[in-house]
VMD Tcl script that builds the backbone (N, CA, C; Angstrom):
set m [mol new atoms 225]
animate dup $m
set s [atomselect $m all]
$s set {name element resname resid chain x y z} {
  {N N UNK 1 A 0.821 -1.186 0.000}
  {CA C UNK 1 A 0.000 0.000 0.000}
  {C C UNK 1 A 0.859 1.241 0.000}
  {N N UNK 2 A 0.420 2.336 -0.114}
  {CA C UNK 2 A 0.925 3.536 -0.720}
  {C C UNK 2 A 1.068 4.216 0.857}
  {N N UNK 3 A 1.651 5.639 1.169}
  {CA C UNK 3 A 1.441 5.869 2.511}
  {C C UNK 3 A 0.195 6.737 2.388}
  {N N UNK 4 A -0.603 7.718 1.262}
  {CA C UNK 4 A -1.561 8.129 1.398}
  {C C UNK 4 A -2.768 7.090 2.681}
  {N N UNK 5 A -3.622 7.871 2.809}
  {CA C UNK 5 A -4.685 7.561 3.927}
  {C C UNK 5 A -5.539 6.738 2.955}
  {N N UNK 6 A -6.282 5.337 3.522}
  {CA C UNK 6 A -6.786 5.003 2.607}
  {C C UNK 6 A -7.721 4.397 4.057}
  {N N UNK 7 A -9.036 5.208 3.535}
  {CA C UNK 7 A -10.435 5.283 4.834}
  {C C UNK 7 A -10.839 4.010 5.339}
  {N N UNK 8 A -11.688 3.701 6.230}
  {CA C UNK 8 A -11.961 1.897 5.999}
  {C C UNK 8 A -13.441 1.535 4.906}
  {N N UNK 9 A -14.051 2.630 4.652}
  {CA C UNK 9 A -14.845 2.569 3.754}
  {C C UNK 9 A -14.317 2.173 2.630}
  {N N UNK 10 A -13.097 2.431 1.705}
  {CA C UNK 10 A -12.159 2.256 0.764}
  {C C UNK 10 A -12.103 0.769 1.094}
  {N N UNK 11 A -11.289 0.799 2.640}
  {CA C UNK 11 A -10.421 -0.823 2.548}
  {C C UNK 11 A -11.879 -2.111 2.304}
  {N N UNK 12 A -13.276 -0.905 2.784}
  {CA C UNK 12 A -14.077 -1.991 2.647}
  {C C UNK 12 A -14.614 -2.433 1.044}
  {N N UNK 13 A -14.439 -1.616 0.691}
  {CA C UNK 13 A -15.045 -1.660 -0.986}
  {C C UNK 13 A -13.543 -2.473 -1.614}
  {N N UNK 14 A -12.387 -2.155 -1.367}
  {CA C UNK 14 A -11.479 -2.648 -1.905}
  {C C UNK 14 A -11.561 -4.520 -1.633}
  {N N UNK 15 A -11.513 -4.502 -0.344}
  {CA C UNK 15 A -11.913 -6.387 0.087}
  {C C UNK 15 A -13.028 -6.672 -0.706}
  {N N UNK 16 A -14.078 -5.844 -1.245}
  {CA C UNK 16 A -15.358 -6.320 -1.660}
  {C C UNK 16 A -14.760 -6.580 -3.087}
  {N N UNK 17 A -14.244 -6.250 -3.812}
  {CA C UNK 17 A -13.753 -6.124 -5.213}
  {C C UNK 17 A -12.336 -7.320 -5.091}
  {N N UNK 18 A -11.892 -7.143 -4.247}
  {CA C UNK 18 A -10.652 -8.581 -4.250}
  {C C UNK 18 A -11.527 -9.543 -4.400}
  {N N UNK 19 A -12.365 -9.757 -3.200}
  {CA C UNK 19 A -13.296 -11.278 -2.773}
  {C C UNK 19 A -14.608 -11.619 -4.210}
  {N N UNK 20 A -14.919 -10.373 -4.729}
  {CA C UNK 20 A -15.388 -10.606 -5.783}
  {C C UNK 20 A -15.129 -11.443 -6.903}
  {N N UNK 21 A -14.064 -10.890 -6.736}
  {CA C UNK 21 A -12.700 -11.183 -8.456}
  {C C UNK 21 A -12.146 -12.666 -8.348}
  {N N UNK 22 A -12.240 -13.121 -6.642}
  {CA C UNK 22 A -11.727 -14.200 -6.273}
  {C C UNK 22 A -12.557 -15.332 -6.778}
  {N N UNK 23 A -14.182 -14.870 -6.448}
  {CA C UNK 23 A -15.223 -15.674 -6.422}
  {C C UNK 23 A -15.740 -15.904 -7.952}
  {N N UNK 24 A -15.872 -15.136 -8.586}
  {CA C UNK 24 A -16.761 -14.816 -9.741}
  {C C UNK 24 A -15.441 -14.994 -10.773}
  {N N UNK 25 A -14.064 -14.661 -10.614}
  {CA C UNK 25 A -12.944 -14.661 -11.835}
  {C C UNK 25 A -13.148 -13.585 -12.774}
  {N N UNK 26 A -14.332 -12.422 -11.951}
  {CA C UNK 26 A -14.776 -11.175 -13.249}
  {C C UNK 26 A -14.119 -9.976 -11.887}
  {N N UNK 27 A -14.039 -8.926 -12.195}
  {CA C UNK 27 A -14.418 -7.510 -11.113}
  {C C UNK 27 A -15.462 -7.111 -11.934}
  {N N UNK 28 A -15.999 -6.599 -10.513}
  {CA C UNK 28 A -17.633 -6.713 -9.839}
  {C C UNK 28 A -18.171 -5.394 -10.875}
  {N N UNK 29 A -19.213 -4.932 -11.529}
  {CA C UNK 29 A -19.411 -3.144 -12.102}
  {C C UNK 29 A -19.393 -2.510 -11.084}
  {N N UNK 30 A -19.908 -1.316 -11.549}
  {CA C UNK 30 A -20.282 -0.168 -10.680}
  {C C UNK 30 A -21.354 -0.377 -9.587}
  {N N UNK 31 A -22.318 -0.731 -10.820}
  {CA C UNK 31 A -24.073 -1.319 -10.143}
  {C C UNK 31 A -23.505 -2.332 -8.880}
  {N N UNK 32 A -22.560 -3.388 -9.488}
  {CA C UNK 32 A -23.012 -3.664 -8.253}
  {C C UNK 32 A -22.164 -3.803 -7.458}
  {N N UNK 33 A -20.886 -2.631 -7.250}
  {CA C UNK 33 A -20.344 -2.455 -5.768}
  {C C UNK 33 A -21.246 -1.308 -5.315}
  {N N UNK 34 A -21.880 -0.547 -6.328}
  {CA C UNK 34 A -22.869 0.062 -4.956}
  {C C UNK 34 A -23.817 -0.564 -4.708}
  {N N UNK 35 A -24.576 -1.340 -5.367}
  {CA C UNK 35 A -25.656 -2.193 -4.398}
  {C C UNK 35 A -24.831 -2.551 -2.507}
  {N N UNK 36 A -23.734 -3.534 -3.213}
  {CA C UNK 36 A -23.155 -4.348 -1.387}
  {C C UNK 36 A -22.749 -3.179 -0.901}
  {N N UNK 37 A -22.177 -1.932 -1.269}
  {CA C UNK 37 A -21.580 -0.768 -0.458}
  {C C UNK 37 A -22.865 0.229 0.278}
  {N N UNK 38 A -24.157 0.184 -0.512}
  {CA C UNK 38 A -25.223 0.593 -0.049}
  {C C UNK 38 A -25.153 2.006 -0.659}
  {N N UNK 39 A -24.775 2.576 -1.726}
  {CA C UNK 39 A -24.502 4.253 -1.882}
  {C C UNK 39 A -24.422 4.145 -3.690}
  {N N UNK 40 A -24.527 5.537 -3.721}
  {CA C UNK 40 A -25.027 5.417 -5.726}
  {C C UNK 40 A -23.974 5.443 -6.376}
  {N N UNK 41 A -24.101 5.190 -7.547}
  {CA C UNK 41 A -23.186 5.353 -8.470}
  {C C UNK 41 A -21.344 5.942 -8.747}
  {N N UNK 42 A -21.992 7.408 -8.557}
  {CA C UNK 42 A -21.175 8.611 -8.138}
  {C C UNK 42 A -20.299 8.568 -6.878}
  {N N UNK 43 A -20.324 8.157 -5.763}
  {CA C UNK 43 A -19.776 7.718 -4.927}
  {C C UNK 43 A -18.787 6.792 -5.269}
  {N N UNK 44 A -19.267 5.644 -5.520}
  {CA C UNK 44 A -18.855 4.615 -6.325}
  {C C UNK 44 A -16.868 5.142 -7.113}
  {N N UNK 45 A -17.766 5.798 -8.205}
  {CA C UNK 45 A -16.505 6.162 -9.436}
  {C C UNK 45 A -15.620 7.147 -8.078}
  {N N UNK 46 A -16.454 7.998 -7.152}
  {CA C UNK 46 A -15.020 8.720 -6.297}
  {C C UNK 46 A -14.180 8.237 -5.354}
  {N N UNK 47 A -14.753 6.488 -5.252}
  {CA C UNK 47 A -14.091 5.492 -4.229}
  {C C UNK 47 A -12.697 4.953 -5.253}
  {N N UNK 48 A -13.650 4.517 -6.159}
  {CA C UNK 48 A -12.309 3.778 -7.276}
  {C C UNK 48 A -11.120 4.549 -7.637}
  {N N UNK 49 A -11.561 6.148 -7.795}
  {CA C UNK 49 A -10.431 6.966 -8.302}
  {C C UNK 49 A -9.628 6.737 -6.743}
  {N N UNK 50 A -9.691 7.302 -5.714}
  {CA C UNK 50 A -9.101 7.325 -4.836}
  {C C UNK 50 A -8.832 5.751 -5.028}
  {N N UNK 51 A -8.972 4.781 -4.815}
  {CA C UNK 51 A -7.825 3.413 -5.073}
  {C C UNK 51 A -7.313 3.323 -6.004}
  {N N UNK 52 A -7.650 3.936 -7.255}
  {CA C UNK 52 A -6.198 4.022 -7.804}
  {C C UNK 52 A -5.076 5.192 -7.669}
  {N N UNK 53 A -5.289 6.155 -6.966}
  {CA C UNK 53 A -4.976 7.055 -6.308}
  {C C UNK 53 A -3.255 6.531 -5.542}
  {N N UNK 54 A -4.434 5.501 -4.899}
  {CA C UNK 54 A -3.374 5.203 -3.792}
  {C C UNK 54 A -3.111 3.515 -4.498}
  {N N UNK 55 A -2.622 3.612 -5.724}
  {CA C UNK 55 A -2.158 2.465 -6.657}
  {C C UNK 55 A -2.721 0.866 -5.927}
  {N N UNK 56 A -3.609 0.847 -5.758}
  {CA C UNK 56 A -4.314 -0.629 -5.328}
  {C C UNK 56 A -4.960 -0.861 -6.244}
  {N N UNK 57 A -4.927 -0.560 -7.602}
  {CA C UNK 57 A -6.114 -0.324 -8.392}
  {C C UNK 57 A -5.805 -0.213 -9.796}
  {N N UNK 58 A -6.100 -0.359 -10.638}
  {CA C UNK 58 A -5.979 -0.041 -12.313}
  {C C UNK 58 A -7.563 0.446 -12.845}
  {N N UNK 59 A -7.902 1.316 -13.137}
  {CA C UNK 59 A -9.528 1.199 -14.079}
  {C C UNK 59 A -9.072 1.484 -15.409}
  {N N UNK 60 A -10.021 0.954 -16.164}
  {CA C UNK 60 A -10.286 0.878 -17.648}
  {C C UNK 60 A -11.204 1.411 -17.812}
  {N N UNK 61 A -11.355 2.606 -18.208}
  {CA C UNK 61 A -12.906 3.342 -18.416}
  {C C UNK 61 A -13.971 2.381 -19.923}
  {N N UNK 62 A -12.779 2.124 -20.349}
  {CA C UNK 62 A -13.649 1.625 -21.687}
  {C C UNK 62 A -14.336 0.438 -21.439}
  {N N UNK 63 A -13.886 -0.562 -20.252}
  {CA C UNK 63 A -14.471 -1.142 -20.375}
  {C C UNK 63 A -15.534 -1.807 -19.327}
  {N N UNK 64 A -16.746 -2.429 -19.015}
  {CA C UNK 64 A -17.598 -2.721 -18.462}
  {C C UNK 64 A -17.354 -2.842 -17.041}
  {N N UNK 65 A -16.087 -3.822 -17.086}
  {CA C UNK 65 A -15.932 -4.413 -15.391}
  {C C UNK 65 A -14.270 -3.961 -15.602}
  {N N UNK 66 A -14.356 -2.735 -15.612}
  {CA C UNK 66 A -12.698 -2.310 -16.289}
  {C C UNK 66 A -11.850 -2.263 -15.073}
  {N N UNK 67 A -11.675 -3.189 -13.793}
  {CA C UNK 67 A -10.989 -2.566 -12.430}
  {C C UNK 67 A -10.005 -3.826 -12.787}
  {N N UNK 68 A -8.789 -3.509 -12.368}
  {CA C UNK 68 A -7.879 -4.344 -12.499}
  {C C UNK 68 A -7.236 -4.381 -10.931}
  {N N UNK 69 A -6.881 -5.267 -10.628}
  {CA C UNK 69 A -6.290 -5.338 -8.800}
  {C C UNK 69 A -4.470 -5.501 -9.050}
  {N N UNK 70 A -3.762 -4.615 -8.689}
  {CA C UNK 70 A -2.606 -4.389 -9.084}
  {C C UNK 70 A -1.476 -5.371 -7.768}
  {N N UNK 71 A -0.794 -5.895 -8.921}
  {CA C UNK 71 A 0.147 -6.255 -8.024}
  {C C UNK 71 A 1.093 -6.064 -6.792}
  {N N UNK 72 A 1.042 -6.597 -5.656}
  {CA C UNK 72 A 1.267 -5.943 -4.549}
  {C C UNK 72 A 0.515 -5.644 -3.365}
  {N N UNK 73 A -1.184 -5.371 -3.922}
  {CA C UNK 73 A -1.697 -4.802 -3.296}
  {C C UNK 73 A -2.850 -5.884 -2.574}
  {N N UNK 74 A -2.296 -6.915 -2.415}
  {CA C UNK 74 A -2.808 -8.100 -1.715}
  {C C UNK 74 A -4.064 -8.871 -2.391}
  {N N UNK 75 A -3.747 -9.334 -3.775}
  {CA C UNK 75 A -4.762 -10.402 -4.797}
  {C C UNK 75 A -5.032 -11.185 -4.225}
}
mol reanalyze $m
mol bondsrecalc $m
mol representation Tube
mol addrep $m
């Protein structure tokens, strides 16, 4: 991890998107880390920027389930 602050709301959406990726072999959309996170959309895209922020993270805007889990950052 990076030394930036990374909230436990983050570390919680971040475990939700590891354990996802673990389970399913896809990362999870938008729809539905805010469904399990409980909060809309928009929230959502300002959680992901901040993890890749703090390099736990890769997004692909182009594509659907575009989150990539970066090496290092505990796959």
């Amino acid at each position: 991890m990076s030394n930036l602050m990374v909230t436990k709301k983050q570390l919680r959406l971040f475990d939700y998107i590891k354990s996802y990726h673990k389970k399913e072999r896809i990362p999870p959309t938008v729809r539905e880390i805010a469904k399990h996170m409980g909060c809309v959309h928009s929230n959502v895209h300002r959680m992901l920027r901040l993890l890749e922020r703090d390099h736990l993270i890769k997004i692909h805007p182009a594509k659907p389930r575009g989150i990539e889990i970066l090496n290092g950052s505990g796959k």
